[in-house]
N, C-alpha and C positions, 0 to 999 in steps of 0.2 A: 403649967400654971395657966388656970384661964384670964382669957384677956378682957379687959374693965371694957364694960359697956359704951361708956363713953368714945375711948377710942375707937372701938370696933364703926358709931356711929357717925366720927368726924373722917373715918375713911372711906368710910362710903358713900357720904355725903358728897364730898373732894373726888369722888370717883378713884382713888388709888388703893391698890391691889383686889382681894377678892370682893366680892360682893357678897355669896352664899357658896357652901361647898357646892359642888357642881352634884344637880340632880337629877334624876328621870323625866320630871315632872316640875314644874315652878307655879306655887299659884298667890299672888300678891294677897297680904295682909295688910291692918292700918299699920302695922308696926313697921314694915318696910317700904312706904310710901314717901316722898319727898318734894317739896312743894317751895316754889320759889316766882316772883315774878317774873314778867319776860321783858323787854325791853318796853312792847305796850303798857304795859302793867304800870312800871313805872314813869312812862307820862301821865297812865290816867292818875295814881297817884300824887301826884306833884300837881296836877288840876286839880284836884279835891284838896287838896293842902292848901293854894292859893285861894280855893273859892275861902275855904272856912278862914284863914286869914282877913280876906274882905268881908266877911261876915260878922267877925270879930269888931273890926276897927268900925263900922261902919251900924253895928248892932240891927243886921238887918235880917230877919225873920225867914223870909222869902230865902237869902245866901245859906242860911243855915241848913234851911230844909233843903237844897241843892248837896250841898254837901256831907251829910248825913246821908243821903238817897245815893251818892257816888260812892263814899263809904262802904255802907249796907251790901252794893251791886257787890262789889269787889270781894267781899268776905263770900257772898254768896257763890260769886262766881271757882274762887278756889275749896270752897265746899264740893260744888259739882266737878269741877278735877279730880279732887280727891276719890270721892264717891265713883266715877267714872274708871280707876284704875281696879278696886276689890273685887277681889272674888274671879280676877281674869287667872285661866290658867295659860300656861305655857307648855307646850310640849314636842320634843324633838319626832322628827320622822327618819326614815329610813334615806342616808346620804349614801350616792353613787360612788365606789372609786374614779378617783382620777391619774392619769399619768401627769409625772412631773412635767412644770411651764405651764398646764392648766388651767384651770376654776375647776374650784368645788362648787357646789350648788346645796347648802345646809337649808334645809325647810323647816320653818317651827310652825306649829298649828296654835291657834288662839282657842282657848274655847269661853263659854261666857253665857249665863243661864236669859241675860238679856243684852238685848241693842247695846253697842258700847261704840258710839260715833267718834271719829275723830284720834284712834288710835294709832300711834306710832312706833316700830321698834327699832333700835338703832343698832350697828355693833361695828366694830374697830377691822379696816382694812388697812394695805400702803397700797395707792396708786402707784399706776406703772410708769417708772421714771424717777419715784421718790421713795424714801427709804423711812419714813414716818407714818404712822396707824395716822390715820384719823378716824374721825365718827360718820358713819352717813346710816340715813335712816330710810325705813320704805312704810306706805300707809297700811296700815292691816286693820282698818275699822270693820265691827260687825252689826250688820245693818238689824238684825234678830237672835234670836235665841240658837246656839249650835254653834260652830266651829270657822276657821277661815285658816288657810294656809299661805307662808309666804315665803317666798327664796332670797337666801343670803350668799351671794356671789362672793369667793373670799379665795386672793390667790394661792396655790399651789407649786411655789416652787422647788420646791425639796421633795425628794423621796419621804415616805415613813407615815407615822400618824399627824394628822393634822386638826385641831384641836379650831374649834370656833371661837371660844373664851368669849370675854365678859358681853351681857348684851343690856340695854335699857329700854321698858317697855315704861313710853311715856305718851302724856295727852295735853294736849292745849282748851282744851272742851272747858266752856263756850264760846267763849266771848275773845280768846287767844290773851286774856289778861296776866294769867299766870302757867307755870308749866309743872305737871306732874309728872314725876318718876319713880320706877323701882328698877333697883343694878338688881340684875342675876346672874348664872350661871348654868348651862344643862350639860348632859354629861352625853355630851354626842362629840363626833368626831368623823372624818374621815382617810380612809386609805389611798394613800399617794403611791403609786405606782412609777419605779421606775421610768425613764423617759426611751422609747426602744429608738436605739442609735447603734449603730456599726455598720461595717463593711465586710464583716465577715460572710461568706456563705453558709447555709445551715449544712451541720455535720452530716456526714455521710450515716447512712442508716448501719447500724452495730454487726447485723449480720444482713448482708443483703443477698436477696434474690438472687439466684444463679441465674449466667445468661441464657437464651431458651436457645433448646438446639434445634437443628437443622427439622424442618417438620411440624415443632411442638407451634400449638393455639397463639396465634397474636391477642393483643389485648382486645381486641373486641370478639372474640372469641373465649374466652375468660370468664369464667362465671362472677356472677354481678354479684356485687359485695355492698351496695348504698350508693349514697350522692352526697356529693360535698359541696361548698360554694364556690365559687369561678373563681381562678386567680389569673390574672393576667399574665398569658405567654401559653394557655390552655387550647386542644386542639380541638378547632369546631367538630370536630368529627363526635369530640368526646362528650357534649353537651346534652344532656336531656331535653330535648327539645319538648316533646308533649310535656313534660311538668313544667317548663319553663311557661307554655302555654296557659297553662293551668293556672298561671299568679304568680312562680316561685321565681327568686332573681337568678338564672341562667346557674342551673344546677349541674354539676358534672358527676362522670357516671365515677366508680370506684370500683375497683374489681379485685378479687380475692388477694393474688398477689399483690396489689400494693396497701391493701388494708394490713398486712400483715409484717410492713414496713415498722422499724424503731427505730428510738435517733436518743442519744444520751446527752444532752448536755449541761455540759461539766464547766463548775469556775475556770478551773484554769488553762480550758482550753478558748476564754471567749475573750483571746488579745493579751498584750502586754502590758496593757495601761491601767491604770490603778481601779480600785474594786470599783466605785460610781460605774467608770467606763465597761469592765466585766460587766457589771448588771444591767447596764442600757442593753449592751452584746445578750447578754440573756433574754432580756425583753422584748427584745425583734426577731431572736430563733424563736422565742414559744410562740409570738406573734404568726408568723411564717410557717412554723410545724401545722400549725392549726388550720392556715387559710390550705393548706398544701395535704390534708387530709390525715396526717401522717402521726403514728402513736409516737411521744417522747416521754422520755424520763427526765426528770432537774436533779442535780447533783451539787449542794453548797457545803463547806467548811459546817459541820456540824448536824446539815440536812438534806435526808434525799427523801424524793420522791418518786414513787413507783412510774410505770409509764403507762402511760393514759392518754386520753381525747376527749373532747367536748370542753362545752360552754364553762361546768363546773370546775373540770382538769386546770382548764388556762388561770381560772379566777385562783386556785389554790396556789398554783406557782407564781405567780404575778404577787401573791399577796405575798405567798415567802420571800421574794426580791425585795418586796419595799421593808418588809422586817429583819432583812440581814442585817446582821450586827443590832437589831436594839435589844436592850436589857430587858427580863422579864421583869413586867410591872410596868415598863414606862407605858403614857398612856398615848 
Protein backbone atom coordinates (compact mmCIF):
# COMPACT_ATOMS: atom_id res chain seq x y z
CA UNK A 1 0.00 0.00 0.00
CA UNK A 2 1.49 3.28 -0.85
CA UNK A 3 2.01 5.55 1.81
CA UNK A 4 -0.21 9.13 1.77
CA UNK A 5 1.76 11.94 0.89
CA UNK A 6 1.28 13.71 3.77
CA UNK A 7 2.87 11.53 6.09
CA UNK A 8 5.84 10.65 3.89
CA UNK A 9 6.12 14.81 4.21
CA UNK A 10 5.56 15.27 8.13
CA UNK A 11 8.55 12.74 8.38
CA UNK A 12 10.83 14.16 6.81
CA UNK A 13 10.16 17.31 7.88
CA UNK A 14 10.57 15.84 11.76
CA UNK A 15 13.70 14.29 10.27
CA UNK A 16 12.47 10.70 11.28
CA UNK A 17 13.43 7.67 9.34
CA UNK A 18 14.16 7.81 5.66
CA UNK A 19 14.37 10.63 3.75
CA UNK A 20 14.81 9.19 -0.04
CA UNK A 21 15.47 5.53 -0.90
CA UNK A 22 19.16 5.54 -0.92
CA UNK A 23 20.76 6.61 -4.53
CA UNK A 24 23.79 6.92 -6.76
CA UNK A 25 23.22 10.31 -7.31
CA UNK A 26 20.89 12.88 -5.17
CA UNK A 27 20.13 16.09 -6.87
CA UNK A 28 17.52 18.48 -4.76
CA UNK A 29 14.11 19.57 -6.39
CA UNK A 30 11.46 22.43 -5.12
CA UNK A 31 9.66 19.42 -3.91
CA UNK A 32 12.05 18.35 -1.44
CA UNK A 33 13.36 21.62 -0.02
CA UNK A 34 12.35 22.81 3.49
CA UNK A 35 12.58 26.13 4.92
CA UNK A 36 12.10 27.23 8.43
CA UNK A 37 13.41 30.30 10.38
CA UNK A 38 16.62 30.33 12.50
CA UNK A 39 16.69 31.71 15.77
CA UNK A 40 17.67 35.17 13.98
CA UNK A 41 15.00 34.97 11.82
CA UNK A 42 12.74 34.99 14.63
CA UNK A 43 14.00 38.11 16.44
CA UNK A 44 14.07 39.89 13.20
CA UNK A 45 10.44 38.71 12.93
CA UNK A 46 9.01 39.76 16.30
CA UNK A 47 10.96 43.39 15.31
CA UNK A 48 8.91 43.70 12.31
CA UNK A 49 5.80 42.54 14.31
CA UNK A 50 6.39 45.20 16.99
CA UNK A 51 7.38 47.91 14.45
CA UNK A 52 3.96 47.27 12.57
CA UNK A 53 2.15 47.18 15.98
CA UNK A 54 3.45 50.92 16.63
CA UNK A 55 2.63 51.80 13.39
CA UNK A 56 -0.70 50.73 13.96
CA UNK A 57 -1.43 52.36 17.18
CA UNK A 58 0.28 55.34 16.29
CA UNK A 59 -1.10 55.53 12.48
CA UNK A 60 2.37 56.48 11.56
CA UNK A 61 3.31 56.16 7.72
CA UNK A 62 6.98 56.30 8.11
CA UNK A 63 6.53 52.73 10.97
CA UNK A 64 4.65 51.27 8.15
CA UNK A 65 7.08 51.61 5.46
CA UNK A 66 9.82 50.14 8.16
CA UNK A 67 7.82 47.46 8.51
CA UNK A 68 6.59 46.35 5.31
CA UNK A 69 10.42 46.85 4.12
CA UNK A 70 11.42 44.26 7.07
CA UNK A 71 8.70 42.07 6.01
CA UNK A 72 9.39 42.13 2.17
CA UNK A 73 13.53 41.53 3.35
CA UNK A 74 12.49 38.36 5.03
CA UNK A 75 10.36 36.72 2.36
CA UNK A 76 12.99 37.62 0.03
CA UNK A 77 15.67 36.44 2.04
CA UNK A 78 14.10 32.83 2.26
CA UNK A 79 13.34 33.08 -1.53
CA UNK A 80 17.21 32.99 -1.93
CA UNK A 81 17.65 30.04 0.47
CA UNK A 82 15.35 28.29 -1.34
CA UNK A 83 16.71 29.04 -4.71
CA UNK A 84 20.22 28.54 -3.31
CA UNK A 85 19.58 24.85 -2.50
CA UNK A 86 18.03 23.51 -6.58
CA UNK A 87 19.51 21.95 -8.89
CA UNK A 88 22.59 21.00 -6.20
CA UNK A 89 23.68 17.47 -6.99
CA UNK A 90 25.11 15.05 -4.62
CA UNK A 91 27.20 12.41 -5.15
CA UNK A 92 29.10 9.59 -3.47
CA UNK A 93 32.82 8.86 -4.17
CA UNK A 94 35.05 6.15 -3.81
CA UNK A 95 35.38 5.23 0.43
CA UNK A 96 38.72 3.39 1.68
CA UNK A 97 38.23 0.23 3.68
CA UNK A 98 38.92 0.50 7.19
CA UNK A 99 40.00 -1.87 10.00
CA UNK A 100 37.65 -2.03 12.96
CA UNK A 101 38.26 1.05 15.96
CA UNK A 102 38.88 3.30 12.87
CA UNK A 103 37.19 6.21 10.90
CA UNK A 104 35.81 5.85 7.60
CA UNK A 105 36.33 8.88 5.63
CA UNK A 106 32.93 9.04 3.23
CA UNK A 107 33.44 11.84 0.47
CA UNK A 108 30.35 13.30 -1.21
CA UNK A 109 31.03 15.61 -4.20
CA UNK A 110 28.65 18.79 -4.79
CA UNK A 111 28.09 19.67 -8.03
CA UNK A 112 26.16 22.84 -9.32
CA UNK A 113 25.83 24.61 -12.72
CA UNK A 114 26.45 27.99 -10.58
CA UNK A 115 28.28 29.63 -7.37
CA UNK A 116 26.13 28.30 -4.49
CA UNK A 117 27.68 30.24 -1.33
CA UNK A 118 27.11 29.46 1.90
CA UNK A 119 26.47 25.53 1.68
CA UNK A 120 26.34 23.10 4.37
CA UNK A 121 25.96 19.25 4.69
CA UNK A 122 25.29 17.59 7.82
CA UNK A 123 25.15 13.91 8.77
CA UNK A 124 24.56 11.83 12.05
CA UNK A 125 27.91 10.57 14.06
CA UNK A 126 28.27 9.25 18.26
CA UNK A 127 31.33 10.89 19.65
CA UNK A 128 33.77 8.89 21.43
CA UNK A 129 32.54 8.58 24.91
CA UNK A 130 28.84 8.81 24.00
CA UNK A 131 26.49 6.46 22.79
CA UNK A 132 24.04 8.98 20.87
CA UNK A 133 24.23 10.27 16.86
CA UNK A 134 24.13 13.67 16.80
CA UNK A 135 24.27 16.11 13.80
CA UNK A 136 27.46 17.93 12.81
CA UNK A 137 27.95 19.58 9.74
CA UNK A 138 31.01 20.70 7.51
CA UNK A 139 30.91 23.84 4.78
CA UNK A 140 30.93 22.71 1.24
CA UNK A 141 30.17 26.03 -0.57
CA UNK A 142 30.95 26.44 -4.40
CA UNK A 143 32.47 29.55 -5.17
CA UNK A 144 31.62 28.78 -9.44
CA UNK A 145 30.32 26.60 -11.64
CA UNK A 146 31.80 22.70 -11.26
CA UNK A 147 32.04 20.40 -8.43
CA UNK A 148 33.55 20.56 -4.59
CA UNK A 149 34.41 17.52 -2.44
CA UNK A 150 34.00 16.86 1.10
CA UNK A 151 34.90 14.34 3.98
CA UNK A 152 32.49 12.74 6.45
CA UNK A 153 34.59 11.22 9.29
CA UNK A 154 32.10 8.57 10.79
CA UNK A 155 33.31 5.88 13.37
CA UNK A 156 34.12 2.26 12.65
CA UNK A 157 33.56 0.19 15.14
CA UNK A 158 32.43 -3.03 14.16
CA UNK A 159 33.62 -5.32 11.52
CA UNK A 160 31.26 -5.64 8.26
CA UNK A 161 29.47 -2.94 6.04
CA UNK A 162 29.29 0.33 7.13
CA UNK A 163 26.56 2.35 5.84
CA UNK A 164 26.84 6.53 6.04
CA UNK A 165 22.85 6.91 6.36
CA UNK A 166 20.82 9.96 6.38
CA UNK A 167 22.55 13.28 5.32
CA UNK A 168 21.08 17.10 5.09
CA UNK A 169 22.31 19.44 2.46
CA UNK A 170 21.26 22.87 3.91
CA UNK A 171 22.03 26.82 3.55
CA UNK A 172 21.48 29.72 5.70
CA UNK A 173 22.22 32.12 2.45
CA UNK A 174 21.98 35.50 3.02
CA UNK A 175 21.14 37.16 5.58
CA UNK A 176 21.33 33.78 8.10
CA UNK A 177 17.41 34.75 8.66
CA UNK A 178 16.17 31.50 7.70
CA UNK A 179 17.49 27.85 7.01
CA UNK A 180 17.23 25.67 4.15
CA UNK A 181 17.19 21.95 3.76
CA UNK A 182 16.90 18.71 1.96
CA UNK A 183 17.09 15.11 4.00
CA UNK A 184 18.76 12.52 1.68
CA UNK A 185 20.24 9.44 1.24
CA UNK A 186 23.27 7.89 -1.05
CA UNK A 187 23.78 4.47 -1.57
CA UNK A 188 27.57 4.35 -0.56
CA UNK A 189 29.14 2.59 2.14
CA UNK A 190 32.13 1.32 3.56
CA UNK A 191 34.13 -1.90 4.37
CA UNK A 192 35.26 -2.49 7.87
CA UNK A 193 37.82 -4.69 8.11
CA UNK A 194 38.44 -6.93 10.94
CA UNK A 195 40.79 -5.37 13.67
CA UNK A 196 44.18 -7.61 13.32
CA UNK A 197 44.80 -8.85 16.92
CA UNK A 198 46.51 -12.09 18.32
CA UNK A 199 49.32 -13.62 19.51
CA UNK A 200 49.55 -16.25 17.47
CA UNK A 201 52.73 -16.92 15.26
CA UNK A 202 52.06 -17.03 11.51
CA UNK A 203 51.55 -20.88 10.41
CA UNK A 204 54.30 -22.72 9.31
CA UNK A 205 54.57 -22.88 5.51
CA UNK A 206 52.27 -26.29 4.16
CA UNK A 207 55.19 -27.83 2.50
CA UNK A 208 58.44 -26.25 3.50
CA UNK A 209 61.80 -26.15 1.91
CA UNK A 210 64.13 -28.83 2.81
CA UNK A 211 67.13 -27.98 4.80
CA UNK A 212 70.20 -27.32 2.32
CA UNK A 213 72.86 -29.79 2.62
CA UNK A 214 76.26 -29.87 3.27
CA UNK A 215 77.76 -27.68 0.19
CA UNK A 216 74.35 -26.57 -1.40
CA UNK A 217 74.07 -22.23 -2.30
CA UNK A 218 73.41 -20.10 0.75
CA UNK A 219 70.76 -17.57 0.20
CA UNK A 220 72.71 -15.00 -1.21
CA UNK A 221 73.88 -17.39 -3.56
CA UNK A 222 70.21 -18.31 -4.66
CA UNK A 223 68.78 -16.94 -7.53
CA UNK A 224 66.89 -13.63 -7.22
CA UNK A 225 63.25 -14.08 -7.26
CA UNK A 226 62.08 -9.93 -6.47
CA UNK A 227 62.01 -7.43 -3.52
CA UNK A 228 59.64 -7.24 -1.00
CA UNK A 229 59.18 -4.41 1.83
CA UNK A 230 61.38 -4.49 5.03
CA UNK A 231 60.06 -5.99 7.96
CA UNK A 232 61.47 -5.52 10.94
CA UNK A 233 63.97 -8.34 12.52
CA UNK A 234 65.44 -8.45 8.46
CA UNK A 235 69.07 -8.96 7.72
CA UNK A 236 70.98 -5.92 6.56
CA UNK A 237 72.94 -8.08 4.43
CA UNK A 238 69.39 -8.78 2.87
CA UNK A 239 68.57 -5.21 1.71
CA UNK A 240 68.75 -3.86 -1.61
CA UNK A 241 70.67 -1.22 -0.98
CA UNK A 242 71.04 0.56 -4.68
CA UNK A 243 67.12 0.54 -5.07
CA UNK A 244 66.66 1.75 -1.70
CA UNK A 245 69.07 4.49 -3.02
CA UNK A 246 67.02 4.94 -5.86
CA UNK A 247 63.81 6.35 -3.69
CA UNK A 248 62.19 2.86 -2.58
CA UNK A 249 61.61 2.38 1.25
CA UNK A 250 64.48 -0.31 2.12
CA UNK A 251 63.44 -3.06 -0.07
CA UNK A 252 64.64 -6.65 0.54
CA UNK A 253 66.00 -9.05 -1.67
CA UNK A 254 63.69 -12.46 -2.27
CA UNK A 255 65.05 -15.37 -3.60
CA UNK A 256 63.51 -18.33 -5.42
CA UNK A 257 63.17 -20.63 -2.45
CA UNK A 258 61.48 -18.42 -0.30
CA UNK A 259 59.06 -17.19 -3.09
CA UNK A 260 58.02 -20.39 -3.40
CA UNK A 261 56.91 -20.60 0.34
CA UNK A 262 52.89 -21.13 1.33
CA UNK A 263 51.05 -20.78 4.55
CA UNK A 264 47.23 -21.97 4.70
CA UNK A 265 45.27 -20.23 7.14
CA UNK A 266 42.49 -21.80 8.35
CA UNK A 267 39.56 -20.70 11.07
CA UNK A 268 40.07 -22.97 13.31
CA UNK A 269 43.55 -22.99 13.59
CA UNK A 270 43.48 -19.02 14.66
CA UNK A 271 42.82 -19.69 18.70
CA UNK A 272 40.16 -20.89 20.87
CA UNK A 273 38.27 -17.64 21.31
CA UNK A 274 35.16 -17.13 19.69
CA UNK A 275 34.90 -16.17 15.85
CA UNK A 276 35.50 -11.92 16.24
CA UNK A 277 38.82 -13.25 18.06
CA UNK A 278 39.54 -16.12 15.00
CA UNK A 279 39.06 -13.13 12.61
CA UNK A 280 41.25 -10.48 14.31
CA UNK A 281 44.00 -13.84 14.35
CA UNK A 282 43.31 -13.97 10.60
CA UNK A 283 43.73 -10.29 10.05
CA UNK A 284 47.26 -10.10 11.45
CA UNK A 285 48.46 -13.66 9.65
CA UNK A 286 47.43 -12.08 6.31
CA UNK A 287 48.80 -8.75 7.54
CA UNK A 288 52.22 -10.47 8.33
CA UNK A 289 52.09 -13.14 5.35
CA UNK A 290 52.25 -10.12 3.14
CA UNK A 291 54.82 -7.71 4.94
CA UNK A 292 57.02 -11.37 5.23
CA UNK A 293 56.73 -11.82 1.25
CA UNK A 294 55.12 -15.19 1.64
CA UNK A 295 52.10 -16.79 -0.66
CA UNK A 296 48.98 -17.76 1.78
CA UNK A 297 45.77 -19.23 1.26
CA UNK A 298 42.44 -18.17 3.54
CA UNK A 299 40.30 -21.07 4.46
CA UNK A 300 36.61 -19.85 6.22
CA UNK A 301 33.49 -22.09 7.06
CA UNK A 302 31.90 -21.91 3.74
CA UNK A 303 35.08 -19.92 1.91
CA UNK A 304 38.35 -20.46 0.60
CA UNK A 305 40.63 -18.83 -1.24
CA UNK A 306 43.35 -19.93 -3.47
CA UNK A 307 47.03 -18.77 -2.36
CA UNK A 308 48.30 -15.69 -3.50
CA UNK A 309 50.25 -12.25 -2.87
CA UNK A 310 49.97 -8.81 -3.51
CA UNK A 311 48.16 -5.56 -2.74
CA UNK A 312 44.99 -7.20 -4.49
CA UNK A 313 45.24 -10.89 -2.65
CA UNK A 314 45.33 -9.11 1.01
CA UNK A 315 42.38 -6.68 -0.14
CA UNK A 316 40.11 -10.09 -1.23
CA UNK A 317 40.81 -11.77 2.04
CA UNK A 318 40.48 -8.92 4.33
CA UNK A 319 37.27 -8.25 2.76
CA UNK A 320 36.05 -12.03 3.09
CA UNK A 321 36.87 -11.50 7.16
CA UNK A 322 34.83 -8.55 7.52
CA UNK A 323 31.90 -10.39 5.43
CA UNK A 324 31.89 -13.67 7.47
CA UNK A 325 28.82 -14.51 8.52
CA UNK A 326 26.59 -11.60 6.76
CA UNK A 327 23.59 -12.61 4.92
CA UNK A 328 23.58 -12.18 1.14
CA UNK A 329 21.82 -8.95 0.55
CA UNK A 330 22.68 -7.29 3.63
CA UNK A 331 23.95 -4.01 2.75
Amino acid sequence: MAERPWRVLLRDFFGVGRATPPAGAYTVDRHRVFVLPTAQGYAFGATAGAVLIGAINYANSLAYLVAFLLAGLGLVSALHAHRNLLGLTLRPARVEPVFAGGEALFRVCLEAPGPRPAVTVAWRRADAGTARARWHEVDAPLPGAGSVCVELPVPAPRRGRLALGRLRVGTRYPLGLVRAWSPLELDTGCLVYPRPAGALPLPAPASPDPAPASGARGPAEQDFAGLRDYVHGDSSRRIHWKAAARGRDLPVKLFAGEAGQEVALRFPEAGAGGPEERLSQLARWVLEAERAGVRYALELPGTSLAAGHGEGHAERCLAALALYGARPGTP
